[in-house]
N, C-alpha and C positions, 0 to 999 in steps of 0.2 A: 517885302516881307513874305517870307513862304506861308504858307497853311500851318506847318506843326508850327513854326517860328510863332505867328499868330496862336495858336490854342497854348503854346504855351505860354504867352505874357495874357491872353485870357484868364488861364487857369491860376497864375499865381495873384492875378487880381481878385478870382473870387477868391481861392484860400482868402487873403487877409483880409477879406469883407465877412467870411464866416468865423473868421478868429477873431475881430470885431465884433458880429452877435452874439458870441461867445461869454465876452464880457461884461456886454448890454445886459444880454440876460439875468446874470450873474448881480449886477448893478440892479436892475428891475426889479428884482425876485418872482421871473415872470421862469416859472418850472417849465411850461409847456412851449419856449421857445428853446429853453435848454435841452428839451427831450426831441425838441426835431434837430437839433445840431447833435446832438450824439451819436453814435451808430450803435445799433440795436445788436449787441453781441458780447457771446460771454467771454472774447478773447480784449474787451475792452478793458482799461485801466486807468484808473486815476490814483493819482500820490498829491494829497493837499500836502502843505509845508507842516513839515513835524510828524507826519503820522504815516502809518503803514499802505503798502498797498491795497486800493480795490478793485476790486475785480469782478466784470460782469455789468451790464447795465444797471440791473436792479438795485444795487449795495451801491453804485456810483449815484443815481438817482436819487435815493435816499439822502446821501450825504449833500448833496447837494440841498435839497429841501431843508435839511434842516440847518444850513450854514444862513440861505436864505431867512430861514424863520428866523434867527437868530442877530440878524444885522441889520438893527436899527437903518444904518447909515453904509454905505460902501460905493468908493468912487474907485475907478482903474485909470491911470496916466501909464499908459504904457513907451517905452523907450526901447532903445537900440535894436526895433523889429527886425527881424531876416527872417525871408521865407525862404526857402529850398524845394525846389520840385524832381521828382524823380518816377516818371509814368504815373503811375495811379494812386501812388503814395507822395504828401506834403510833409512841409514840417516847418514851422514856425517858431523862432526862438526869441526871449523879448523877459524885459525888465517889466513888471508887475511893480510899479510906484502906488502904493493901497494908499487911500483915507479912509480911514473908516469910525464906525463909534455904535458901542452899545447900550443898554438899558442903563452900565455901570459909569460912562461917559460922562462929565457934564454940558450942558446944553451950549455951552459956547467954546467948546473944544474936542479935537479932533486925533485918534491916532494913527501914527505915521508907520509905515513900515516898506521895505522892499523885497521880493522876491525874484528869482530866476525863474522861468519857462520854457518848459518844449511843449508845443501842442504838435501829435502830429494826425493829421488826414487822411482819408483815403476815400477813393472817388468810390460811390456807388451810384447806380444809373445817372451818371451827369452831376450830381451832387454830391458834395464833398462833406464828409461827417469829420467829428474828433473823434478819434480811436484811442489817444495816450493822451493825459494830458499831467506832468510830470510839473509840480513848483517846489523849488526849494527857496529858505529864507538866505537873505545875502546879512552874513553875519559881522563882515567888516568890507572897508572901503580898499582893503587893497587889492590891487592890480596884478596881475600873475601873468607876465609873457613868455611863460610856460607856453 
């Protein structure tokens, strides 16, 4: 195995280790692991499922906090992962399988739902931040080999 050959089956092992703390975080409602995976920039963007773009650290940070504050309960079963690398930029695509439940929830039940995902990365000194991270809801089960 050459060196790049090496740094790159490296590097797509961290991506999916930091697209992994990604949703740890998210799951934890631990903000300040979320704010060291993000990259600190106002060309940054997140799109939750259903709502507008944000844009910029600050207004993504936010939303996040208070997605946090607000879920009781949230697990991630992620599915059909693909990373992709390409220099200094990643991208990871990946089925979002939620449990989740809030204050409105009863205590011995759970809601289900599924989303699409693009996270994508970009390497800053040796670490890899999210820079996009793009979910939409998957509104039916079919198939398109479109």
């Amino acid at each position: 195995m050459t060196g790049r050959a090496h740094r790159t089956e490296d590097d797509l092992t961290a991506v999916e280790q930091v697209n992994s703390s990604f949703y740890a975080a998210f799951e934890h409602g631990d903000i300040d692991a979320m704010t060291a995976i993000w990259l600190d920039d106002p060309t940054a963007l997140c799109v939750h499922p259903g709502t507008t773009p944000l844009r910029g650290s600050p207004a993504i940070l936010r939303s996040w906090s208070l997605l946090m504050a607000n879920a009781t309960y949230i697990q991630f079963f992620l599915t059909d992962v693909e990373v992709s690398l390409r220099g200094d930029v990643a991208s990871v695509t990946c089925t979002e399988n939620v449990l989740t439940a809030d204050a409105t929830t009863a205590d011995t039940s759970f809601i289900g739902a599924r989303a699409i995902a693009t996270n994508v990365f970009v390497r800053e000194a040796d670490t890899w931040r999210l820079w996009i991270h793009h979910a939409s809801p998957v509104l039916s089960d079919e198939h398109h080999e479109d």
